[in-house]
N, C-alpha and C positions, 0 to 999 in steps of 0.2 A: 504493500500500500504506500510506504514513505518513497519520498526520492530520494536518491541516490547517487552526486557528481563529486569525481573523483579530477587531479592535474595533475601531471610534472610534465615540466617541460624547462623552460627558461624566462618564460615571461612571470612577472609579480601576479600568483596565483589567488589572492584573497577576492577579485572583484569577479573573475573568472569563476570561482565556488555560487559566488550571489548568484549573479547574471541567469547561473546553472539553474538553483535550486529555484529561482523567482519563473523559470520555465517549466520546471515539474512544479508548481502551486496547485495546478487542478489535479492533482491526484490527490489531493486532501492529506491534512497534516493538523496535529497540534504543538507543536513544536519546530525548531529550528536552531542547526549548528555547525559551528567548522572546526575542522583542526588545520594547522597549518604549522611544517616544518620551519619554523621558523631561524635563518640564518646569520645574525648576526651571531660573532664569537663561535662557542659552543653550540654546534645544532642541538635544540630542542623541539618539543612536539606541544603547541600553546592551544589551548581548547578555550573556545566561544560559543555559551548555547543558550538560548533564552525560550522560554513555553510562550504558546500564541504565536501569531502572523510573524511573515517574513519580518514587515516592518518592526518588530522588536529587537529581532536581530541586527538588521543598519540601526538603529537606534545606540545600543548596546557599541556595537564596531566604529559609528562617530568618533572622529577623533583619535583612535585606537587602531594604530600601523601596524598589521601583523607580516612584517617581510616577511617575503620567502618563494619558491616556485614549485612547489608540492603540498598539495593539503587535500583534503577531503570533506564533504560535506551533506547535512543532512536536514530531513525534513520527516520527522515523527507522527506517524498514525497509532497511538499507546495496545499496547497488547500486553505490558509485563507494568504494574503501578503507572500511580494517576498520571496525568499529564502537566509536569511544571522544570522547573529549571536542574532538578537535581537526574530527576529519569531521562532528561533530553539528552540526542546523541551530539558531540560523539562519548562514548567513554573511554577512560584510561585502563591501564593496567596498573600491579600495585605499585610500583616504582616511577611510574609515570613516564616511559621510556616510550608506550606505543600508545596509539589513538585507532577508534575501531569504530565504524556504522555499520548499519545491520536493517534488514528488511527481512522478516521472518518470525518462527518462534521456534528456539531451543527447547522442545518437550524433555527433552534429559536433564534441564537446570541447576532442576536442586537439588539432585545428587552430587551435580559435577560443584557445587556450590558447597556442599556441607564437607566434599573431600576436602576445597581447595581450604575452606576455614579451618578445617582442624590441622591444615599446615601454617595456619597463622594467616591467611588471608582477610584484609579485611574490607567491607565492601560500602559503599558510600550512596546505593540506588537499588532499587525496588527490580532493575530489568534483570531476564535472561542474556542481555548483550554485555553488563558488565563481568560477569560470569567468565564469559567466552574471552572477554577482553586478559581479563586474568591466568586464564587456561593459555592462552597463546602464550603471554609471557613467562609464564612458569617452563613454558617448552624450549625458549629462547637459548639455543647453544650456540653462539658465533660470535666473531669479532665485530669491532667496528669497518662498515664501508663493504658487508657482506651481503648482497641481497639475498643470495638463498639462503643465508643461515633465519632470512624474517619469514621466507615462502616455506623452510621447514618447517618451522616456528607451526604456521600455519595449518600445513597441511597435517600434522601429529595431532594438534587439539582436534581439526576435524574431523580427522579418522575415530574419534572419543565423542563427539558428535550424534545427535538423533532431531529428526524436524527439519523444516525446510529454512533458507536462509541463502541472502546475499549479502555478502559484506564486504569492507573494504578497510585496508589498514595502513598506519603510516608508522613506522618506527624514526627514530633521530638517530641512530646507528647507520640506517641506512636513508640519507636524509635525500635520493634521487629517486625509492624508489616507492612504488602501491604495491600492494599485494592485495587481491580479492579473487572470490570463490563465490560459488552459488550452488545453490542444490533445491527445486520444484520454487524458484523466485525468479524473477526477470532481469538481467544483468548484461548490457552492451559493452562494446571495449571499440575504442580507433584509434586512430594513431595517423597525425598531421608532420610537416616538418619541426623533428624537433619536438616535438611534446605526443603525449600520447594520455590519453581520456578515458574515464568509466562513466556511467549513467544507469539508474534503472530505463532508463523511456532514452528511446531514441531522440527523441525531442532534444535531450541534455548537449547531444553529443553536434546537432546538425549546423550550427551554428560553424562549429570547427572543421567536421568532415561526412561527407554522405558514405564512407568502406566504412561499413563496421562489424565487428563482428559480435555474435551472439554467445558467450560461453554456455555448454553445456554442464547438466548434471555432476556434481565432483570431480569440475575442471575446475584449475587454481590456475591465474595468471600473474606474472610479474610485468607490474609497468615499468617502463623508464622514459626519457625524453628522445633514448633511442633508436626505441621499439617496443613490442611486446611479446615474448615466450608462454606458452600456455603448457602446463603438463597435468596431469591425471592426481591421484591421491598419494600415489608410490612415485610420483617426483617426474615419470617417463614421459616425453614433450608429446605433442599430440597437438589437434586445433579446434576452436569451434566450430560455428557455424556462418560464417560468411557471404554477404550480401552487400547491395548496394541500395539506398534510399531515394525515393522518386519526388518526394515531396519535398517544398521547397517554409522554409523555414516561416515565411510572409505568411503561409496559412493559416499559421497558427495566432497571427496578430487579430484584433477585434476590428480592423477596417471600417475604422468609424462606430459600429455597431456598440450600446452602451456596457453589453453584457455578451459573453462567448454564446450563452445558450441561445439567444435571440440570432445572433448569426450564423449558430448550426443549424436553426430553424429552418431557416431563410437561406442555408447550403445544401437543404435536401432535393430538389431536382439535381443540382448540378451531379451530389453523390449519386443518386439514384442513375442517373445516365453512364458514369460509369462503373457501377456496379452491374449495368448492360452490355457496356462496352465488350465486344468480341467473344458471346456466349457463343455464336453459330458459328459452325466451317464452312466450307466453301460449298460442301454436299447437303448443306443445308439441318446441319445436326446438332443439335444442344452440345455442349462440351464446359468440362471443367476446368479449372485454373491447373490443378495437381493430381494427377492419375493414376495410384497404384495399385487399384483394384482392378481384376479379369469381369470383365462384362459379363461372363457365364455368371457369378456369382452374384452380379445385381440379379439376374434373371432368377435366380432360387430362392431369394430373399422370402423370409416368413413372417419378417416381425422385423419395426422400426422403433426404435427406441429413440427420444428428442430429449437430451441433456440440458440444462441451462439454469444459470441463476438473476432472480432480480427482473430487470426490462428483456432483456435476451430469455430467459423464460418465458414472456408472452408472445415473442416473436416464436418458439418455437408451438405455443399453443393455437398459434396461425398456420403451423405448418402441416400443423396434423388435421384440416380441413383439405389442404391442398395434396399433401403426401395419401391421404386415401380417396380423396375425388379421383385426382391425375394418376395417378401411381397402383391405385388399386392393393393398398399392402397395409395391413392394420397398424396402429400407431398408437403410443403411451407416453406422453409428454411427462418427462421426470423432474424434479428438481432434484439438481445434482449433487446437494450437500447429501442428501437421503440414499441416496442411489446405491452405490456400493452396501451402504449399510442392510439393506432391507434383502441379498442376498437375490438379487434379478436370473430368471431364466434367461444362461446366455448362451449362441449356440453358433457354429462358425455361419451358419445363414441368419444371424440377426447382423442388422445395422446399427449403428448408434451415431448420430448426428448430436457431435458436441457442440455447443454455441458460443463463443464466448470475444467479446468487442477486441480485450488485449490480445486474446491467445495466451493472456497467463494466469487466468481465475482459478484458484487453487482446489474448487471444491469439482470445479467441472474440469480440469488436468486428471483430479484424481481420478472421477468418473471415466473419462476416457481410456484410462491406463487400465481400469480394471476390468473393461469393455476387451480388450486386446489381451490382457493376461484371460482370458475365456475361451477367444480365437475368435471372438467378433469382428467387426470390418467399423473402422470408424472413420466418421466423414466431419473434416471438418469446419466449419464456417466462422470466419475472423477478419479484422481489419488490417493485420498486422502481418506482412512478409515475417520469415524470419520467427515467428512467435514459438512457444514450446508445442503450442496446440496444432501450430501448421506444420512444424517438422514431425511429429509426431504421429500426427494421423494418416491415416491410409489413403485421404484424397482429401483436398479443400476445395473451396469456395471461398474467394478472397471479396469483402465486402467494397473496398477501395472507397471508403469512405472519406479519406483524409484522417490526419488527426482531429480527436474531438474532444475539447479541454475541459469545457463544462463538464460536472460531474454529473450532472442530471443527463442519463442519455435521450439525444433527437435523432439525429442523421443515423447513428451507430445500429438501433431501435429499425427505420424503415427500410434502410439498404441491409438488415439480415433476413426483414420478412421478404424481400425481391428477392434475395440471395436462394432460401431457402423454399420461393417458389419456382427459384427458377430448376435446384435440383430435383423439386417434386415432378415437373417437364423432363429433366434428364430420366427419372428411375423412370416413369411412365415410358420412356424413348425406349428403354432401354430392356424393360419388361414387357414391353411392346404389348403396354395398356391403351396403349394410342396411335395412331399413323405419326410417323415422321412431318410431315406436313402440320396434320393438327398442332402437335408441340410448337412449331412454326408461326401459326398464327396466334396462337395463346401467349409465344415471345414478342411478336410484334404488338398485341393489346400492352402487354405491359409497357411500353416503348410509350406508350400516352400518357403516362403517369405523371414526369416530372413537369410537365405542362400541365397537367392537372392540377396538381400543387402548388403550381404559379397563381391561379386564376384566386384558389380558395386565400390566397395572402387579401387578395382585393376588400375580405373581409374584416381585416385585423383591424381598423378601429372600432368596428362594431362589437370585436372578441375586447379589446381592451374597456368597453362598457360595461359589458356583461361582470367584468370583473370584479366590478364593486358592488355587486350583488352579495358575492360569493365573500370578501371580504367578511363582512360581519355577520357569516352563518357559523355556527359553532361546531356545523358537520354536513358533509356534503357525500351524497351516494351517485354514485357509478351506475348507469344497471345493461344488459345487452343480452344478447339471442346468438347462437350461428358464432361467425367471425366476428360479432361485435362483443361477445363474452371477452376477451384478448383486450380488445381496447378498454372497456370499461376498467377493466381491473389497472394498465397503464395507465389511464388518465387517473384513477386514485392514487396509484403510486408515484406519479408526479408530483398532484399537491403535494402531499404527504412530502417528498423530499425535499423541494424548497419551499414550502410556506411553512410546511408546518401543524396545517393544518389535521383537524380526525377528517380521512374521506376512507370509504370502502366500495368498493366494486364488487356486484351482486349481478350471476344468471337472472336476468327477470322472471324465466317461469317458477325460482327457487322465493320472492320474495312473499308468494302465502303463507312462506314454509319460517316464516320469524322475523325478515328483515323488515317488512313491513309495519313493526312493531316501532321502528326507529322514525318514523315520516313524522314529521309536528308542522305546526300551522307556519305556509312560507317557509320550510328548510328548501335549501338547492338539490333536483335531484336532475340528472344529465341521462338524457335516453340515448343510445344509438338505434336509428331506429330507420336505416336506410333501405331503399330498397331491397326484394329478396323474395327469397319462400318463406320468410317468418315475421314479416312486416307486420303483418294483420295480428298475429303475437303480443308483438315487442308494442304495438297500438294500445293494444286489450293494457297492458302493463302500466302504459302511461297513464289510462284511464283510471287504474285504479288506486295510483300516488297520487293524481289530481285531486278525487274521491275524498281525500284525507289530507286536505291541505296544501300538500309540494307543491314547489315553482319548479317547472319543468322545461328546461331546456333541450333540444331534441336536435339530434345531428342526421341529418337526412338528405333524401336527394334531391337534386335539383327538378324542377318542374310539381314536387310533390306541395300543391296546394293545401290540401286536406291537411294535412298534419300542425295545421296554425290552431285548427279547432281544438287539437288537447294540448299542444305546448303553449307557453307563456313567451318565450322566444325560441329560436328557429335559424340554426346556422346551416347552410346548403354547404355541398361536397357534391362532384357532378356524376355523374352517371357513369358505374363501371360494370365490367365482371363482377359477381359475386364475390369474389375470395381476393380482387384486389380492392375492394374496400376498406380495409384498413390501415393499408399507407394513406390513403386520403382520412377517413375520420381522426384521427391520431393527432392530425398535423392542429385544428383550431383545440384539443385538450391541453396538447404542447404550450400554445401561446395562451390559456387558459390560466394554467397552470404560471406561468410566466409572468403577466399579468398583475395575478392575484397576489405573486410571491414579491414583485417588487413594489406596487400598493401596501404593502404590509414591512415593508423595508428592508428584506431578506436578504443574505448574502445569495447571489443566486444562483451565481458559479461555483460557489464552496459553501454550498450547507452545512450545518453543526453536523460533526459527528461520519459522516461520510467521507468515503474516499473512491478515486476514480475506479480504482483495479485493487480487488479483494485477493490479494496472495498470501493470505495466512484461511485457515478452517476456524 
């Protein structure tokens, strides 16, 4: 979840650390810190870390020269004690010789904690990272000006090691160089003239170079300014995972826009096209980004399984309308923290379509891995070249969304439900539930999307009206039928992340069965209630919230007159397919949500408590 920017190089590394870490902010954080080799006289290793926003930390650094061209630095999402100055990274070892960040959780803690105390260690923070920080240097056998005696260092404690983790470490012994490792957490490396970079997010790194490479699983590398060496656990050199990045650093700026989420709003055509972009070959055939599945064995497929956690969960609760329309192959949308746990029938003819925006969501990594320890076949759908989910799995679907910094996901959200219908067209092609042709024209409807999404903007000051409605409700319901079940439940999870507010998302035909109980005179209830074969349904439903007071706001289709008589108001979305209706309704809850959260004064890009990429269970 924290960010992660690591330098050495020769340029005065302390603005270089910020610059970094004020780039990973949307991955959510409560804290913030650096260490930095500091070179006057005697190299030392001088730690700066303050709880709360970036800005505490420049605050704190005013006035306060930290020379030097090696440091590292950090941005705290709390997993081991509260969030304040003393738990914040980086931590020391007992002597204060090395400086350590960490993205992860050591489950083996405090054992390794009660051994190192009764060797007299003693410990000054509530984390698992100060732990480790102390395990490292207890392991320290080497002179001054020795890099591998700090990558030994490293690599012994981690072999003593249990839990996932990326970290990064700086000793003053060896004051050129990093040393970092990773094991099921997200951890890039490049290397520019003369200096060479770590970052959890690529984001950190692009600034300086678009080659970067991806460490895998209990690889340990040594930075220096120049180059970098990668070796295994037992020391033996080896490499990561190596790639080039396409995106250009601007994207990631707000371009006017007052908030990142309003501008990924407002980025989803562009995403949406190409997450289009080059689906058909030349013989007119659906195809995927990454291939390493036999076609025979789409064809005997028995059972699909849809991974995912959070917004990418309801993207996969859309898929499983499309994956057995198109596809013709039954389908059980999991939540992937649960998944492994509940002991799933898995058989080398099931599928598992993991979902996951980074490619490094720890609960849906794991889902995967245990999908393929079975002899499953997993498919996976991501944003991210490169990610553990896209090397990992047995075929992607790359979403090509851009980076998307807001934590609240938009773009990430509509380009996996295209993504994920567009491989319910491939299985369908390919299980030859459908003519090649059909798949064909069901790709080119989709092709009308992102211009669809144009039109429904022409609405947003009327969405920014509505908003102060919803302001002063104490609770707001969600409710839907079909493919608008999915949305409803994301439009509550929306509010819910950046306002704040109580919303829940309720099956309409489920609301006799209790929710109904919750409706009071004037509360907001939001119908999806578009065209379809459950219209006349989702109708009957609104009628009978009206019945009992609700203000009912109804997302519908264009030309649908009638439906003014049971809503209070009335936002249009134009006329599609069935199953691609929810990239459109999605888009006015998004700005809904948006709205409401900054009428109410929200941080809107970084809500309390959230973080972009969930890499710890």
């Amino acid at each position: 979840m924290c960010g992660i920017i690591g330098y050495t190089g020769h340029a005065q590394v302390l603005d270089i650390l910020v610059e970094g870490l004020a780039t990973l902010e949307y991955r959510g954080y409560d804290s913030a810190g650096v260490a930095v080799v500091a070179g006057n006289g005697t190299p030392r290793v001088r730690v700066i870390k303050r709880a709360g926003k970036l800005a505490n930390l420049r605050e704190t650094l005013e006035g306060t020269w930290l020379e030097g061209t090696t440091g590292i630095g950090h941005t705290r999402w709390a997993t081991h004690g509260e969030p304040n100055d003393r738990n914040a990274h980086p931590h020391q070892d007992a002597d204060g010789d090395l400086a350590i960040i960490h993205n992860g959780i050591f489950e083996n803690f405090a054992e390794l904690k009660a051994a190192l105390a009764a060797d007299g260690h003693e410990f000054h923070s509530d984390t698992d990272t100060e732990v480790i920080a102390h395990l490292i240097g207890a392991s320290y056998d080497g002179g001054e000006g020795d890099p591998d005696a700090l990558a030994e260092a490293v690599r012994t404690a981690l072999r003593q090691v249990e839990g996932a983790f990326a970290i990064a470490v700086v000793d003053h012994r060896s004051p050129d160089v990093i040393v970092t490792s990773r094991r099921e957490a997200p951890l890039v490396l490049g290397h520019t003239e003369g200096a060479s970079l770590l970052s959890s997010d690529v984001a950190g790194l692009i600034r300086h170079t678009r080659d970067v490479e991806a460490l895998l699983d209990d690889q340990v590398a040594i930075l220096t300014p120049d180059g970098i060496t990668v070796t295994d656990l037992d020391g033996n050199e080896t490499e990561g995972h190596r790639y080039t990045v396409d995106w250009d650093v601007d994207v990631a700026e707000k371009q006017g826009y007052p908030h990142f989420m309003l501008k990924e709003i407002h980025e989803q055509p562009t995403a949406l096209r190409e997450t289009l972009r080059g689906r058909m070959d030349r013989a007119r055939r659906i195809v995927l980004d990454e291939q390493r599945i036999d076609h025979d064995e789409f064809r005997h497929l028995d059972k699909v399984y849809v991974v995912a956690c959070g917004t990418s969960y309801h993207a996969g609760m859309v898929a499983k309308y499309a994956l057995e329309h198109w596809a013709r192959v039954p389908v059980e949308v999991e939540i992937a923290s649960e998944f492994r746990y509940r002991d799933p029938i898995l058989t080398p003819h099931t599928l598992v379509v993991a979902i996951s925006q980074s490619g490094e969501t720890a609960d849906t990594l794991a889902a995967a891995a245990h999908a393929r320890a079975q002899r499953a076949k997993v498919v996976g759908i991501s944003n991210v070249v490169g990610s553990t989910l896209a090397r990992e799995a047995d075929a992607v679907l790359y979403t090509r969304a851009g980076p998307e910094i807001a934590v609240a996901s938009t773009k990430a959200f509509t380009t996996q439900i295209l993504a994920l219908e567009i491989l319910a067209l491939y299985l369908a092609q390919e299980r030859r539930a459908m003519f090649p042709d059909e798949c064909a024209d069901q790709l080119r409807r989709m092709e009308a999307v992102p211009e669809l999404i144009e039109q429904i903007f022409q609405q947003e000051q009327q969405i920014a009206q509505l908003a102060e409605i919803f302001t002063a409700a104490g609770y707001v319901m969600f409710i839907g039928r079909q493919v608008g079940l999915p949305i409803a439940l994301e439009g509550a999870l929306k509010l819910k992340e950046i306002s704040y507010m109580h919303a829940e998302g309720f099956a309409a035909g489920e609301m006799k069965h209790g929710p109904i109980a919750l409706i009071e005179q004037g509360g907001p209830v939001v119908a999806l209630a578009t065209a379809g074969h459950v219209r006349g349904k989702i109708v009957s439903n609104i009628q009978e919230v009206k019945a009992r007071g609700a203000l009912v706001v109804a997302i519908a289709t264009e030309g649908d007159t009638e439906i003014k008589e049971h809503a209070d108001h009335v936002i249009y979305v134009p006329d599609v397919h069935e199953l691609l209706y929810p990239m459109l309704t999605v888009v006015p809850l998004q700005l809904l949500s948006y709205f409401v959260a900054t009428r109410l004064g929200r941080d809107v890009d970084q809500p309390r408590n959230l973080a972009k990429t969930v890499t710890v269970e």
